[in-house]
C-alpha positions as CSV (number, residue, x, y, z in Angstrom):
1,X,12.3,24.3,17.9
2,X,15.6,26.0,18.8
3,X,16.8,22.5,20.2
4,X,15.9,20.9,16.7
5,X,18.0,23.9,14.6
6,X,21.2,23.4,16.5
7,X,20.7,19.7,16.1
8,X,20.4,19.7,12.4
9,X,23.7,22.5,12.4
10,X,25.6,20.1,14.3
11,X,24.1,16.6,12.1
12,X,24.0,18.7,8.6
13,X,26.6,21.0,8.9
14,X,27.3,21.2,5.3
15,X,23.7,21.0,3.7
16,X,21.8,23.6,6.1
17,X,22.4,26.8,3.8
18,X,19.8,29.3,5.7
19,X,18.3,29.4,8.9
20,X,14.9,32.3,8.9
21,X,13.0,32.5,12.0
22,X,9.7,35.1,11.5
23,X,8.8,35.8,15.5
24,X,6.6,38.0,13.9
25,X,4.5,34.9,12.4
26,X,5.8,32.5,14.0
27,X,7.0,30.8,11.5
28,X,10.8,28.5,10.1
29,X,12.0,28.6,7.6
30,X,15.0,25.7,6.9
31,X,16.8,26.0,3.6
32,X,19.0,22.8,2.5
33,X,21.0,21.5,0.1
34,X,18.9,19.5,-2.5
35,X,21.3,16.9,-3.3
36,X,20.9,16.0,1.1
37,X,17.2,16.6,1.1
38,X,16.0,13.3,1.1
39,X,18.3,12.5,4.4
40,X,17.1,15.3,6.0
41,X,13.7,14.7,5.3
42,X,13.5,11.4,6.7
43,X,16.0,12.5,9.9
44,X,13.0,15.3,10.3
45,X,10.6,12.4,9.9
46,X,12.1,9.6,12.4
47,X,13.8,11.6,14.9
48,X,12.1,11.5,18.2
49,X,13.0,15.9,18.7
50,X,11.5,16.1,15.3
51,X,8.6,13.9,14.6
52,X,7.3,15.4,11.2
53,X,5.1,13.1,10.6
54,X,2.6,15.0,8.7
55,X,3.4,16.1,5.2
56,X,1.1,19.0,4.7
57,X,2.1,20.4,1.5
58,X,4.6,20.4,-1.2
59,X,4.8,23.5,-3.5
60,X,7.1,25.1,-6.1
61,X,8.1,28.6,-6.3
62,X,10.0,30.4,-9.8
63,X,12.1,33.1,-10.2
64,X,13.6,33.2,-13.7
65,X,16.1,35.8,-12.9
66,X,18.2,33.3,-10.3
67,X,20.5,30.5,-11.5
68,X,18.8,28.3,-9.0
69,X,15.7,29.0,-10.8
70,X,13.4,26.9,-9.2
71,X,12.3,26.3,-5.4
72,X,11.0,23.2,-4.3
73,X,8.8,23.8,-0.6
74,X,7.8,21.3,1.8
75,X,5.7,22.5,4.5
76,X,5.9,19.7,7.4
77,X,3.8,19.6,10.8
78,X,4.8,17.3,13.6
79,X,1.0,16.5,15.2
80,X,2.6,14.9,18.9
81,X,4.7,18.5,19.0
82,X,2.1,20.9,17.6
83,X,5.0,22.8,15.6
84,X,5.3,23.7,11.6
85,X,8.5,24.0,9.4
86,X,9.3,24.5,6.0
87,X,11.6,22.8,4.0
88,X,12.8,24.5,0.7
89,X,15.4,23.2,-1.9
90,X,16.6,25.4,-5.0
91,X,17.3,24.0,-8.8
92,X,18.7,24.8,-11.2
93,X,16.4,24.9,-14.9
94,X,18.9,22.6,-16.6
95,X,18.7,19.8,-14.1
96,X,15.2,20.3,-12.3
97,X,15.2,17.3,-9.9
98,X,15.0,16.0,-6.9
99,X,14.6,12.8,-4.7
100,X,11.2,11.6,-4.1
101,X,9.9,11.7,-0.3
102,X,7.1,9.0,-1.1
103,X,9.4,6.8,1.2
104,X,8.3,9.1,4.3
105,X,5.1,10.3,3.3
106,X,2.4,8.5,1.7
107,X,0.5,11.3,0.3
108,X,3.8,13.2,-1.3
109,X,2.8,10.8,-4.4
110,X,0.1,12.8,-5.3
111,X,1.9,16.4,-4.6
112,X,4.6,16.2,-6.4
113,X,2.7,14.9,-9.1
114,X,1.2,18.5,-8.7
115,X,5.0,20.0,-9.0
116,X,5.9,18.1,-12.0
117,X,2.5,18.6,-13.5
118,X,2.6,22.4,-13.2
119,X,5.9,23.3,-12.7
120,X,8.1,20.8,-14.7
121,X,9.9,19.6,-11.6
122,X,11.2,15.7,-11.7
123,X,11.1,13.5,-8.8
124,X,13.4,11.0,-8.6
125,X,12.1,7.7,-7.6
126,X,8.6,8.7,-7.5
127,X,5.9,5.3,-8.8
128,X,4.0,7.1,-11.6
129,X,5.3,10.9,-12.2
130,X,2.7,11.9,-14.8
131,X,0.6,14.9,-15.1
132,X,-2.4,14.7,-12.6
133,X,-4.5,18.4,-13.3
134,X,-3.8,18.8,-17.2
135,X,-4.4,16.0,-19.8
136,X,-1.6,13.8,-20.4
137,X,-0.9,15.1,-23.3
138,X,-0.4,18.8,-22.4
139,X,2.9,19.4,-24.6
140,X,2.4,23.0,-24.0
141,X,4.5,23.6,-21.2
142,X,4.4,23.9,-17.2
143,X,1.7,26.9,-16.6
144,X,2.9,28.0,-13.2
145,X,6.1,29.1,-14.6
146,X,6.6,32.5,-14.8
147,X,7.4,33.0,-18.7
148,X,3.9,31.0,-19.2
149,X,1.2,33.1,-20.3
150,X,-2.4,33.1,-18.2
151,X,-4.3,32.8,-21.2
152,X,-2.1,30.7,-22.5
153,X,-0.5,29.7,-26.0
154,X,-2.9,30.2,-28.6
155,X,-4.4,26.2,-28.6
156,X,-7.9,27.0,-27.5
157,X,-8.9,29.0,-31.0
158,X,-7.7,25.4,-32.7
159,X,-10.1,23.1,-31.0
160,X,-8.2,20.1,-33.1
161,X,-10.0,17.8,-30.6
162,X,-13.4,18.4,-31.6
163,X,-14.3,17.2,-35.0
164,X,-16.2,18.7,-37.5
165,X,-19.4,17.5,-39.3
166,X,-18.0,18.3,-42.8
167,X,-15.1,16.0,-42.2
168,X,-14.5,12.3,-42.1
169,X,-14.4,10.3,-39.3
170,X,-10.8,9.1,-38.1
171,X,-10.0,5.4,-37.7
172,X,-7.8,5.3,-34.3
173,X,-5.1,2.6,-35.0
174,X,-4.2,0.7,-31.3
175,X,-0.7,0.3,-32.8
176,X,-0.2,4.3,-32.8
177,X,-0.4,4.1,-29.3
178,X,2.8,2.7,-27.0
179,X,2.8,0.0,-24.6
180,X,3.5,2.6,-22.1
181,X,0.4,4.5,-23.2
182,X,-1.4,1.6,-22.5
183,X,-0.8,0.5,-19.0
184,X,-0.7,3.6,-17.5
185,X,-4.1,2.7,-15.4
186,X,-2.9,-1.2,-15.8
187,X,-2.4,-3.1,-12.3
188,X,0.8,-5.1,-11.9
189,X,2.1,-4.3,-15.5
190,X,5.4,-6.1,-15.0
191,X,3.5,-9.2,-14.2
192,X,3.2,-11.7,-17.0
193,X,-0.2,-12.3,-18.3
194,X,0.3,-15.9,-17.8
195,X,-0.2,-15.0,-14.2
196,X,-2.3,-12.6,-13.6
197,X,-5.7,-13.2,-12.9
198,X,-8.5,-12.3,-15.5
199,X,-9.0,-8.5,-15.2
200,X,-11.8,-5.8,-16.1
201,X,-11.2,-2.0,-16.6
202,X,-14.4,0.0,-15.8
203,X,-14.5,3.9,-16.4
204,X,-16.4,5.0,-13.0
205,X,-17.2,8.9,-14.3
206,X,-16.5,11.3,-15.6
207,X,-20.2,11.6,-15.5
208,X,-21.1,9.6,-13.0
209,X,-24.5,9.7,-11.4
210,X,-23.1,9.4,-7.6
211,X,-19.6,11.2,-7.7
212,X,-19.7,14.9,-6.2
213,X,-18.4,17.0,-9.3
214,X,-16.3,15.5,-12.2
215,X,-14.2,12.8,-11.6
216,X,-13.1,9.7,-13.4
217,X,-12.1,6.5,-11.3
218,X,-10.3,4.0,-13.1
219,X,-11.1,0.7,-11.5
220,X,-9.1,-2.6,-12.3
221,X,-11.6,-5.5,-11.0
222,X,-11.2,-9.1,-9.7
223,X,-14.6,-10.1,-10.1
224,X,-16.6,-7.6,-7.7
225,X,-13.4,-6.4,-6.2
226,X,-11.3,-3.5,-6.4
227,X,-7.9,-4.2,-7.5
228,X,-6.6,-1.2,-8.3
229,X,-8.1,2.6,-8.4
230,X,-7.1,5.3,-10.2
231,X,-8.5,8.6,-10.1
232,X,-8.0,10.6,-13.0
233,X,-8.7,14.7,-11.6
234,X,-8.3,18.0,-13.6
235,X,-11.4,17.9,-15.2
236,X,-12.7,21.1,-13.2
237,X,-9.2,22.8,-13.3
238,X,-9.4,26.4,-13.6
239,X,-6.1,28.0,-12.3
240,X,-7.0,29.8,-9.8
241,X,-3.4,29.6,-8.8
242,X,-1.9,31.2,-11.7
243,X,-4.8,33.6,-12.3
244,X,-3.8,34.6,-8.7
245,X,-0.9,36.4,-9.8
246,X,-2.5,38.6,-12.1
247,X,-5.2,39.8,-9.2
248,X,-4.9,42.2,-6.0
249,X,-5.2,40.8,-3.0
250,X,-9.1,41.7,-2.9
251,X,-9.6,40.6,-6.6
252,X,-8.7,36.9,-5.2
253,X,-11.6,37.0,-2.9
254,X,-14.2,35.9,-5.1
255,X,-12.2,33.2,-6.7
256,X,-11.9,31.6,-3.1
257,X,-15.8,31.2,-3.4
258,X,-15.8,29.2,-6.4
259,X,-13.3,26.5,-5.1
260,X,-15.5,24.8,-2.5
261,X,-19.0,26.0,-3.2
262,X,-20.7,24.5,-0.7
263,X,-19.0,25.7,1.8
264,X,-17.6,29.4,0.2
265,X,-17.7,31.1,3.5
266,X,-15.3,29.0,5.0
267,X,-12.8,29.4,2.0
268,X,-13.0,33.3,2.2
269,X,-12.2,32.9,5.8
270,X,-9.2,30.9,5.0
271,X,-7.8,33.4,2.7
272,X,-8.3,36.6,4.4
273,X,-6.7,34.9,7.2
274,X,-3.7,34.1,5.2
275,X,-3.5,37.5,3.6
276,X,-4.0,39.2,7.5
277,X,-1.1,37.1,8.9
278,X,1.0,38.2,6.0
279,X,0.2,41.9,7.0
280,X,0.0,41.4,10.6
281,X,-3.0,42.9,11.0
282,X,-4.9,42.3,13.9
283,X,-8.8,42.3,13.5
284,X,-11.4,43.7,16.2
285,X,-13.0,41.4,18.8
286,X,-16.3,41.3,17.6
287,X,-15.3,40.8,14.0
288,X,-13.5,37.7,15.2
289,X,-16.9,36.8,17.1
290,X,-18.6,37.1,14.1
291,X,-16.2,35.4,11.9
292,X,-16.4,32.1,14.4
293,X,-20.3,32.3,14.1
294,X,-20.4,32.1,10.5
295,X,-17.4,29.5,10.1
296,X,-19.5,27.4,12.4
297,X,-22.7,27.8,10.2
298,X,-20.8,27.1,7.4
299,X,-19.7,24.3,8.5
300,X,-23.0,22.5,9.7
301,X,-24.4,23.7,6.6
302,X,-21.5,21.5,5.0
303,X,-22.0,18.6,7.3
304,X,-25.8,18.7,6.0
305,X,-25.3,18.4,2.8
306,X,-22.9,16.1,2.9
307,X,-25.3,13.8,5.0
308,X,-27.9,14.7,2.7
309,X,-25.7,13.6,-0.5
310,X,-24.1,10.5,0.9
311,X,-27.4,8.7,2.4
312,X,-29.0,9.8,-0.9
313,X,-25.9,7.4,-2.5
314,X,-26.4,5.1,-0.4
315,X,-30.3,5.0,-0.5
316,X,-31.9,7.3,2.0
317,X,-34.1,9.6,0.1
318,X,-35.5,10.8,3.7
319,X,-32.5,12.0,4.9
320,X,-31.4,14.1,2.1
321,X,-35.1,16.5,2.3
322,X,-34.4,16.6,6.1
323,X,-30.8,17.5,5.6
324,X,-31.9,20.3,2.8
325,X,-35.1,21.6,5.0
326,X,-32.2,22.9,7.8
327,X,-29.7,24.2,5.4
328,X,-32.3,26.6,3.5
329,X,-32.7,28.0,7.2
330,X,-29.5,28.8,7.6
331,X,-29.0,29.9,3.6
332,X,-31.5,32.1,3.9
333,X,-29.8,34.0,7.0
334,X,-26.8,33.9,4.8
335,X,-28.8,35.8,2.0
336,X,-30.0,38.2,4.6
337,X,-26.4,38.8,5.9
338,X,-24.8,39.0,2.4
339,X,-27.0,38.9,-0.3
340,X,-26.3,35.4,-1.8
341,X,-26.6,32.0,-0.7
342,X,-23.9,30.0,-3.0
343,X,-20.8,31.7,-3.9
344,X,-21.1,34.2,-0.9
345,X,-18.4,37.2,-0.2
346,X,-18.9,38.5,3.5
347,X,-15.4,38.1,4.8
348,X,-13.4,41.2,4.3
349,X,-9.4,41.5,4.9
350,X,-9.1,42.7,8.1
351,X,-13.1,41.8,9.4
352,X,-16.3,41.4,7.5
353,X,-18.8,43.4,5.2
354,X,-21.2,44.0,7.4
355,X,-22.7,43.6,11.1
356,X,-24.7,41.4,12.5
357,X,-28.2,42.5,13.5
358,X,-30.1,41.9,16.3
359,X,-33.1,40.4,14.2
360,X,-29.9,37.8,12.7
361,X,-29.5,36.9,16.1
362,X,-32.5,36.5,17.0
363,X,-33.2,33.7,14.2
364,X,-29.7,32.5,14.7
365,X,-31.3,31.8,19.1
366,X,-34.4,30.5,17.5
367,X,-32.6,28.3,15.1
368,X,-30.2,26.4,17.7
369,X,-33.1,25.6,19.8
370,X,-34.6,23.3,17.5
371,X,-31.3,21.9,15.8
372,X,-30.4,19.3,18.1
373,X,-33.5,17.7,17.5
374,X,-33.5,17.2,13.9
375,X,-29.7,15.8,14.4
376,X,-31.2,13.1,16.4
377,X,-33.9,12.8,14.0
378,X,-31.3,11.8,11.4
379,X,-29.7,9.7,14.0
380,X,-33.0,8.1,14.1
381,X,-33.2,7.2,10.4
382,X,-29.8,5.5,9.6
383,X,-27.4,5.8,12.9
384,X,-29.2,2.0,13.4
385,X,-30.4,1.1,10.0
386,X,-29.3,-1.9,8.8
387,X,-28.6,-1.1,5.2
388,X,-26.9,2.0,6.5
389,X,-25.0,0.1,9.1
390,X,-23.9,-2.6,6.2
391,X,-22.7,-0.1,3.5
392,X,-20.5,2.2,6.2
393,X,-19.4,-0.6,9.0
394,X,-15.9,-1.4,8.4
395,X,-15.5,-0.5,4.8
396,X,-12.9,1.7,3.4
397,X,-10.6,1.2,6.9
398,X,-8.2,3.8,7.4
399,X,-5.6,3.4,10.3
400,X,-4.0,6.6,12.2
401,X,-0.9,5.8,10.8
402,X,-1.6,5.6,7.1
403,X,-4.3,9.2,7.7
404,X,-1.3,10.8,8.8
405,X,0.9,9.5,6.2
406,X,-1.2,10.4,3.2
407,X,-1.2,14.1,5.0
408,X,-5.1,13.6,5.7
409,X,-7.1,16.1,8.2
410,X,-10.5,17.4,9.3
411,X,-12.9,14.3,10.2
412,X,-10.9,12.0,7.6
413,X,-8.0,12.2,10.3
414,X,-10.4,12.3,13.1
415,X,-12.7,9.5,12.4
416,X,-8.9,7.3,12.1
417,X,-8.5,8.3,16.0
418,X,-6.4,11.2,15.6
419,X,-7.6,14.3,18.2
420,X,-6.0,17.1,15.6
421,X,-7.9,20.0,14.7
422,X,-6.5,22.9,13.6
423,X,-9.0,25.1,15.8
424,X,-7.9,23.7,19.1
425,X,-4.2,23.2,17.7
426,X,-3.5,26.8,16.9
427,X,-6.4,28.9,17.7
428,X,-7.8,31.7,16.0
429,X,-11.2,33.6,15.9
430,X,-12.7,33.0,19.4
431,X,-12.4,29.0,19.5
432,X,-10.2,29.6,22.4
433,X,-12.8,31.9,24.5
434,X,-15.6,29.0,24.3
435,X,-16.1,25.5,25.3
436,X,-16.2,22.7,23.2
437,X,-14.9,19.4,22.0
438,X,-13.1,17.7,19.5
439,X,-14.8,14.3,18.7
440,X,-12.4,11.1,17.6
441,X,-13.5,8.0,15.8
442,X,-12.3,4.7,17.0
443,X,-12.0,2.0,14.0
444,X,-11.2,4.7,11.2
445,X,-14.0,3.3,8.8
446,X,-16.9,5.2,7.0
447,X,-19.3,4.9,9.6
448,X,-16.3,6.7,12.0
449,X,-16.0,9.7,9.8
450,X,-20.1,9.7,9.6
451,X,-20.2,9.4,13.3
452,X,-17.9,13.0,13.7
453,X,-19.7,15.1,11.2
454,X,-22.7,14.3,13.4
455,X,-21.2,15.1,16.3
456,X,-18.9,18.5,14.9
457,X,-22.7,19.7,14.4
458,X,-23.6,19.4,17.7
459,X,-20.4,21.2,18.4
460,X,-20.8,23.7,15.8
461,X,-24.1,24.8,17.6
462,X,-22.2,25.0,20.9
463,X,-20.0,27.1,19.6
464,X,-22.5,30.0,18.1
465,X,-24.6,29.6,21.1
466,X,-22.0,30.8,23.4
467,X,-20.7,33.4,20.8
468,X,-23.8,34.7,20.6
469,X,-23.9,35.3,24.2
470,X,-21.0,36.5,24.7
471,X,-21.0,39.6,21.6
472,X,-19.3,42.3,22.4
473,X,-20.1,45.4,20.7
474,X,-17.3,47.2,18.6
475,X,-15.9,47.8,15.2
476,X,-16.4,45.4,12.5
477,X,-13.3,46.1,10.6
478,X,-9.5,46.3,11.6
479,X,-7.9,49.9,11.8
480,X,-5.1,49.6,9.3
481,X,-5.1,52.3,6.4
482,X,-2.9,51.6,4.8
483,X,-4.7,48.5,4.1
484,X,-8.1,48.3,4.2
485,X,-10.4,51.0,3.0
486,X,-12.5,53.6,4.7
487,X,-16.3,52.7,5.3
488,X,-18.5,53.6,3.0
489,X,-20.5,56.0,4.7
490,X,-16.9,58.5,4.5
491,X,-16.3,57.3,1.5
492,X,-19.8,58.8,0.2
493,X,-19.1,62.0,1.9
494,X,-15.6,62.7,2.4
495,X,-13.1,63.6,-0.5
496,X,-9.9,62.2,0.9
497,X,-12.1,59.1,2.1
498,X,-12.9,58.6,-1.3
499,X,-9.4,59.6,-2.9
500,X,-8.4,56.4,-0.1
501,X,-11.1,54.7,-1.2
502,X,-10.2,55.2,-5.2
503,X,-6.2,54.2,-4.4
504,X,-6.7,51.0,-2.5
505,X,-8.9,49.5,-5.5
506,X,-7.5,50.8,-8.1
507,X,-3.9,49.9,-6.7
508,X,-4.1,47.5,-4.5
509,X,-2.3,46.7,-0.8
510,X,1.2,46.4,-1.3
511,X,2.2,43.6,1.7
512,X,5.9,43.8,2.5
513,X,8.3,41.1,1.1
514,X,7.6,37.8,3.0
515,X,6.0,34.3,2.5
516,X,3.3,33.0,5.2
517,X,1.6,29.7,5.5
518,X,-2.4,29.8,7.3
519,X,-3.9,26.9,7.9
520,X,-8.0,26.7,8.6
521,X,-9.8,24.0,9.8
522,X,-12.4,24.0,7.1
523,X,-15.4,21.4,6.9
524,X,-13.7,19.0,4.8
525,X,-10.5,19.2,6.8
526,X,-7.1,21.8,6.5
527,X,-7.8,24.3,4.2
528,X,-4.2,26.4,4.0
529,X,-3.1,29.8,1.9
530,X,0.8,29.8,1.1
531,X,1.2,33.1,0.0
532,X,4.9,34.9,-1.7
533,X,5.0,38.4,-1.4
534,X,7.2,40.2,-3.6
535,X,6.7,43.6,-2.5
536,X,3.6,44.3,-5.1
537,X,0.2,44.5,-4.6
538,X,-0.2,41.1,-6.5
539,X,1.1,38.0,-5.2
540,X,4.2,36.8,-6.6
541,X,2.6,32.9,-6.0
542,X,-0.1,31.7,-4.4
543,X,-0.5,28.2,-3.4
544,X,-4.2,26.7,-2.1
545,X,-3.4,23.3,0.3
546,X,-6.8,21.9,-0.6
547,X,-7.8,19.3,1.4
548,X,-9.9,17.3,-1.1
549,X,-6.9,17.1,-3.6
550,X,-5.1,15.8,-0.7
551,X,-7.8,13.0,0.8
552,X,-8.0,11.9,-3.1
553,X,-4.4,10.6,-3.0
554,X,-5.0,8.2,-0.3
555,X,-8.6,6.9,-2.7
556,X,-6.6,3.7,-3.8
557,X,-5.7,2.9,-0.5
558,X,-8.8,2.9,0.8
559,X,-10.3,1.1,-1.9
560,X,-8.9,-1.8,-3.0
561,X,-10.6,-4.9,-1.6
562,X,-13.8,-3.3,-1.7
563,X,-16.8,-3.8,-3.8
564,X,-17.6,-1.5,-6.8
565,X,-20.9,-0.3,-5.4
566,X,-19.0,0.6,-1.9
567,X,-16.3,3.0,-4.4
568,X,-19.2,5.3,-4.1
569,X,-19.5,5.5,-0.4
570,X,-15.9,5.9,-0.2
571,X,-16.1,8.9,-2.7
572,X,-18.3,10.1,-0.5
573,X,-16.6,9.7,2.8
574,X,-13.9,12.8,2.0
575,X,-17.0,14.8,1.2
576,X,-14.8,16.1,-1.7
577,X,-15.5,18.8,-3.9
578,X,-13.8,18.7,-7.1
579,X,-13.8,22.5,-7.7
580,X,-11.7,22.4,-4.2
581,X,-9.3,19.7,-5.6
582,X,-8.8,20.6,-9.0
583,X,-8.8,24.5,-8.0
């Protein structure tokens, strides 16, 4: 990395402002000129010392008190050199803009779509800059800006939209409406009609039997065929992120649940691991052997229902009662670890609620003996079946190249060949103390990405079945006061336990001043936390990398050429939530 710094000094003299190196995060930090970013972007891009080719986030940051009000982050990973940086560019709030790095990265498109949308911040020469989580006519303002109110500006007690039953209908007039309003889901609009072939809009959602939460898909068709596809998101947005800055550190937990809620354990991991590395706390061995187990549960459970979900669109009813009869095992040892088996809260900052026990383990051993079995029993259903084979076999084609481009990860990225997993790329837990591999697909098509879910189950149980065998006994929760509260057996019994106790929830943690990126192979792919500290025990802004929102900007891509009844299949190929995306 040091090679690369003195080799943009020397090539940028003038437009590298500030240099930060965190050792203790391991983590860089490149400040530039915004008027050069675009240069330096693609020089980090194309330069063989470099070789960024992944764009794994773009972000905005506010502070209202600076003349260069607003900061514009990109957070870049070069996959061949296993290495992270940041990019950050300030503005000013008179001229908020910036060049567009759609160029270089496919999948910035849809990001800084996300910065304009809630931040206000213009690209310059992105294809369609329009809001992508609000509606499209949200004339209220940007709502991650600071001097935006959470609950907002008064609209809601209005409901203008919804009409009432004591007053006359209204006539909508097509003229009212622009002839930029109009093609804003149009293929081709500069194309004269003369030309273009005959073509039929059809709204796929937003209640759409097949589609995995609320989306709408705007398809332009050519008979059959998919022209064009548009996905219009935001119908589930909540803002988490904003709410985020009004919470403690502890307070967020439970909001991390409701993002991806089929697989909430692995989203609490993500975030507690975000919030750790930010106050370098280092948690006890057999927490981090108990986090791995539960990850890897989590993540078969996701796997199952996904299988489950996506035969079931397809046309298996089988499969989805098989899938469902192994992930109410597994719930129910969640319920008896935690207490719930949806929107579960068992990670803790620092290690977990509670311990595992030894009859847990026992139906943990008794589980993984029979599990590999029932994977090949749904191997034996569709891994050969001929409708199966005909609806997944080289549809929706996704090369290495264009997964990395669109920022893609988890088995999206695998299934296109790529061997990148952020377990094995930057350890954490115990994924380095046990043995297991990363499975790649070879074509990049749907039945690819169906081919390494299958197989990161088989993995998955590999991984608990060693972890299990190799518990060590220990603490369950990190030693760090002034962080993390006293157990509540002292707590119950001890007054300055309980005066400890009182502080850290009624106060919160105040981190030190710093920003930290985490990245977490979740089951859909990179789930990553950027969090700002500002001293406070709130964060100053929180950013959630969620890799549905991410997959769903490459959805066009994939697409077009296909047949209407395979846009469901493809849908279902990211295994995207839409709690996850539209956070």
């Amino acid at each position: 990395m040091q090679a690369l710094l003195d080799s943009l000094k020397t090539k940028f003299q003038d437009a590298i402002l500030a240099i930060r190196v965190d050792t203790a995060r391991a983590e860089t930090t490149l400040s530039v000129a915004s008027a050069r970013l675009l240069e330096i972007a693609r020089y980090l891009h194309d330069a063989p010392e470099a070789t960024f080719d992944h764009l794994t986030d773009i972000c905005s940051v506010d502070y209202p008190e600076d003349q260069l009000r607003f900061e514009v982050v990109y957070h870049l990973h070069s996959l061949p050199l296993r290495q992270r940086l940041r990019l950050k560019a300030r503005l000013t709030e008179d001229d908020p803009t910036i060049a567009s790095v759609t160029g270089i990265w496919k999948g910035a498109e849809f990001l800084e779509r996300e910065v304009y949308d809630m931040m206000g911040i213009h690209f310059s020469g992105h294809p369609d800059l329009r809001r992508i989580l609000m509606p499209e006519d949200y004339d209220e303002g940007y709502p991650l800006r600071k001097d935006f109110p959470t609950e907002g500006r008064g609209w809601r007690s209005k409901f203008e939209f919804i009409p009432r039953l004591d007053e006359a209908s209204i006539d909508v007039n097509e003229s009212e409406f622009t002839d930029s309003e109009k093609s804003v889901f149009r293929a081709e609009p500069d194309v004269p009609s003369s030309q273009r072939k005959e073509e039929l809009l059809l709204n796929m959602g937003p209640q759409h039997p097949s589609t995995h939460g609320v989306l709408r898909v705007v398809l332009l068709l050519d008979g059959e065929r998919v022209v064009k596809a548009t996905p219009d998101l935001g119908y589930l947005h909540r803002g988490v992120e904003k709410l985020s800055e009004g919470l403690t550190y502890m307070q967020i937990i439970p909001h991390t649940d409701r993002l991806d809620y089929v697989c909430a354990m692995s989203n609490n991991y993500a975030y507690v691991r975000a919030v750790e590395k930010l106050l370098e706390i280092e948690v006890p061995i057999r927490a981090e052997y108990i986090r791995t187990i539960v990850a890897e549960m989590q993540r078969i459970i996701g796997h199952l229902f996904w299988l489950g979900t996506q035969a079931l669109d397809i046309g298996a009813m089988t499969v989805f009662f098989w899938t469902f009869r192994e992930r109410e095992t597994l719930l129910d040892m969640f319920e008896k670890l935690c207490g719930a088996r949806l929107t579960l809260n068992y990670y803790r900052i620092g290690g977990v609620d509670s311990d595992f026990t030894p009859d847990l383990v026992q139906r943990m051993k008794a589980f993984l003996e029979t599990f590999p079995e029932k994977v090949m029993e749904y191997d034996s259903l569709i891994a050969s079946n001929r409708i199966w084979l005909g609806r997944t076999k080289n549809i929706a084609l996704l090369s290495a190249e264009d997964a990395i481009s669109f920022g893609c990860t988890g088995p999206v990225l695998r299934g296109s060949g790529v061997a990148y997993d952020v377990r094995k790329a930057e350890p954490y837990g115990v994924y380095d103390k046990v043995d297991w591999d990363v499975p790649i697909g070879r074509n990049g098509d749907t039945y690819d990405r169906y081919w390494i879910r299958m197989e990161e189950m088989r993995q998955s149980a590999r991984i608990i079945a060693q972890c299990l065998d190799q518990l060590p006994a220990g603490p369950i929760m990190a030693e760090a006061p002034q962080y993390i509260p006293p157990p509540k057996e002292l707590v119950m019994r001890d007054m300055e336990s309980l005066i400890h106790h009182f502080i850290i929830y009624t106060q919160g943690i105040k981190p030190p001043k710093a920003e930290t990126y985490c990245a977490t192979e979740a089951p859909k792919g990179e789930l990553g936390f950027f969090i700002v500290s500002d001293g406070s025990p709130r964060p100053y802004r929180l950013k959630i990398r969620a890799p549905s929102f991410v997959h769903m900007g490459a959805f066009d891509h994939m697409a077009r050429g296909y047949l209407i009844s395979d846009v469901v299949t493809i849908f279902g190929t990211y295994d995207v939530v839409m709690g996850e995306c539209d956070r």
